[in-house]
C-alpha positions in Angstrom: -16.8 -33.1 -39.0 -17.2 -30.1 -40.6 -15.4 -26.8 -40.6 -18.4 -25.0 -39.6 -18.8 -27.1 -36.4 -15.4 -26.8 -35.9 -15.3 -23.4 -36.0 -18.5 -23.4 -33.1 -16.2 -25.7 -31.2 -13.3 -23.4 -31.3 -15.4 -20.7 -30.6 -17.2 -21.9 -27.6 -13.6 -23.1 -26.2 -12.4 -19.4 -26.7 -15.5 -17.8 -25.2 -15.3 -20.6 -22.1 -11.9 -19.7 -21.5 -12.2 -15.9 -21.7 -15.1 -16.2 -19.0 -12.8 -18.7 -17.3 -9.9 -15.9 -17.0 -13.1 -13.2 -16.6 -13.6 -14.9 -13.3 -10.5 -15.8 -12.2 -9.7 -11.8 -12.4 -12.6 -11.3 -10.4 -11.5 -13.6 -7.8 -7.8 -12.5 -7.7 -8.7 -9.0 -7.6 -11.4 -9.6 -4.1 -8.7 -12.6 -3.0 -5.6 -9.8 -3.1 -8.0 -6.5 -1.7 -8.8 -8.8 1.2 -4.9 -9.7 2.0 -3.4 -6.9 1.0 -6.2 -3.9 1.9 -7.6 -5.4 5.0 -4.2 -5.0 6.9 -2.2 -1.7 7.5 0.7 -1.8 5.2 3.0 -1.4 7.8 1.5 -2.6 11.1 4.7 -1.7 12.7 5.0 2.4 12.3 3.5 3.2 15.7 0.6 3.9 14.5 1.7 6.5 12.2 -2.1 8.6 10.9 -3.6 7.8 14.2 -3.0 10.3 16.4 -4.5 9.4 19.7 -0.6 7.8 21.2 1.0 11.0 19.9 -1.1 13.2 21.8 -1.1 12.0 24.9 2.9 10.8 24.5 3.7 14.6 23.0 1.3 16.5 25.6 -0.2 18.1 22.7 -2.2 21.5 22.9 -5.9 21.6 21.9 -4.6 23.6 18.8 -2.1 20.8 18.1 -4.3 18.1 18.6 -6.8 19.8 15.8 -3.8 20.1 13.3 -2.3 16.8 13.7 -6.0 14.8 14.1 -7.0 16.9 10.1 -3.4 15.7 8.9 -4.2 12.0 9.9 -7.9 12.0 7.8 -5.6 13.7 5.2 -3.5 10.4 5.4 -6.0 8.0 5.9 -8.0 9.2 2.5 -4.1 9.3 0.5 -3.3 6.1 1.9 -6.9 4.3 1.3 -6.9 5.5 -2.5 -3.4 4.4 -3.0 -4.4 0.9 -0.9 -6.8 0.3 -3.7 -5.1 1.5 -6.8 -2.5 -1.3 -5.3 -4.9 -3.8 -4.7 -6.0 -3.7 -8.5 -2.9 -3.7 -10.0 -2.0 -6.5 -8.2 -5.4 -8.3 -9.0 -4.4 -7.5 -12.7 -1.1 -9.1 -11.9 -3.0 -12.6 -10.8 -5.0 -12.6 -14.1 -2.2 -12.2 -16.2 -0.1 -14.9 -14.6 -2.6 -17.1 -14.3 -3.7 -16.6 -18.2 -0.1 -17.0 -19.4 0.6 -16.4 -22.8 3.2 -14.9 -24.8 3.8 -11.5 -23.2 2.7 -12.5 -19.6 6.3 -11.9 -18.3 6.4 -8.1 -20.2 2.9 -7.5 -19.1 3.6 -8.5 -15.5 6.5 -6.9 -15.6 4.8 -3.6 -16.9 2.3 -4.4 -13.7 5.1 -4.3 -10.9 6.4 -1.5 -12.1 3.0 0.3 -11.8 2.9 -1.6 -7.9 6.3 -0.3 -7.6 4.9 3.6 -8.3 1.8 3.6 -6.1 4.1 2.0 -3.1 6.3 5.2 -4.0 3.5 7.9 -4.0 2.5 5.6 -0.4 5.6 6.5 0.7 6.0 9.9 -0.3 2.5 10.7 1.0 3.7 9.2 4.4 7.1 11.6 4.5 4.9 14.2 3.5 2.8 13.5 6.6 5.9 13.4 8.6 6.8 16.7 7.8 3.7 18.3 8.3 3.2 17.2 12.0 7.0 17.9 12.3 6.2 21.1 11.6 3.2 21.9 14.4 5.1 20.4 16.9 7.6 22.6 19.3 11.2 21.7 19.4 11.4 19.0 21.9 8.0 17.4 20.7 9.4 17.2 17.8 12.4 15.4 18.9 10.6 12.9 20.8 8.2 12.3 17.9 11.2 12.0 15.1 13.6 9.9 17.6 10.8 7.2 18.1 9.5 7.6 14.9 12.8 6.2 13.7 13.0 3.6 16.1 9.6 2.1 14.4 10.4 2.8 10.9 13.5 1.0 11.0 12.2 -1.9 13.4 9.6 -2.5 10.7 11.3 -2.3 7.5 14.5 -5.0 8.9 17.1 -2.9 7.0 19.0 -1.5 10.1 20.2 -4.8 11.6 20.8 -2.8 15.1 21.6 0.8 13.7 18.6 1.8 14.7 19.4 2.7 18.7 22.5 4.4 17.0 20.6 6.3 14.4 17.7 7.2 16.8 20.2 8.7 19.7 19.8 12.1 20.0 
């Protein structure tokens, strides 16, 4: 055989497996927006950026009920964009484990961390929220809202292990 038919052969084999880890991106990426973005990230915060429990459990005014319903679309974009900018990485993430390779576990390190940011900014966008109906909300509305608010947060995350009643008593 000779080296310029071995060459093709290598060649072909390289451009095969680069359309081979092409596609498997492609399918990680759709395969993790699907899990990952097609569910709320944290199904148990009482609904947190939908406001229609917390005005009818809060009594809120027609004022109230305008602030608190443009803070939730407020959310709702943050949270989308930061669903997404997750959902990539992550898809990232499956096409660099799955092409392996000598700096897969820097790279996917790298790749976390990014996850580990966006969750962050998720976060801080949702304390942000937080505060911004605390603040439209009268004294004991406000109390109401915060102590159940904490009841769900820490009913969800499983970090309490029964502190929350404690925690959540006024």
């Amino acid at each position: 055989m000779s080296s310029e038919t071995r060459d093709r052969k290598s060649c072909r084999g390289m451009v095969i497996a680069v359309g081979l880890a092409v596609v498997a991106g492609a399918v990680a990426f759709w395969a993790t927006r699907m899990v990952v973005c097609s569910k709320p990230a944290h199904p148990g915060l009482c609904a947190l950026g939908e406001s229609t429990h917390l005005i009818a459990e809060l009594g809120l005014d027609d004022r109230q009920t305008a602030e608190v319903r443009a803070l939730d679309r407020e959310l709702a974009a943050q949270l989308s964009d930061q669903c997404g900018q997750y959902c990539a990485v992550r898809a990232e993430l499956g096409a660099v484990l799955l092409a392996g390779g000598t700096n897969a576990v820097v790279v996917s390190r790298q790749l976390v961390n990014r996850m580990c940011a966006v969750q962050a900014a998720s976060e801080l966008a949702t304390l942000q929220h937080i505060q911004k109906v605390s603040a439209i909300l009268s004294p004991e509305q406000r109390k109401t809202f915060l102590s159940g608010l904490t009841r769900c947060l820490c009913g969800s995350a499983g970090l309490c292990a029964g502190g929350c009643k404690e925690m959540a008593s006024p």
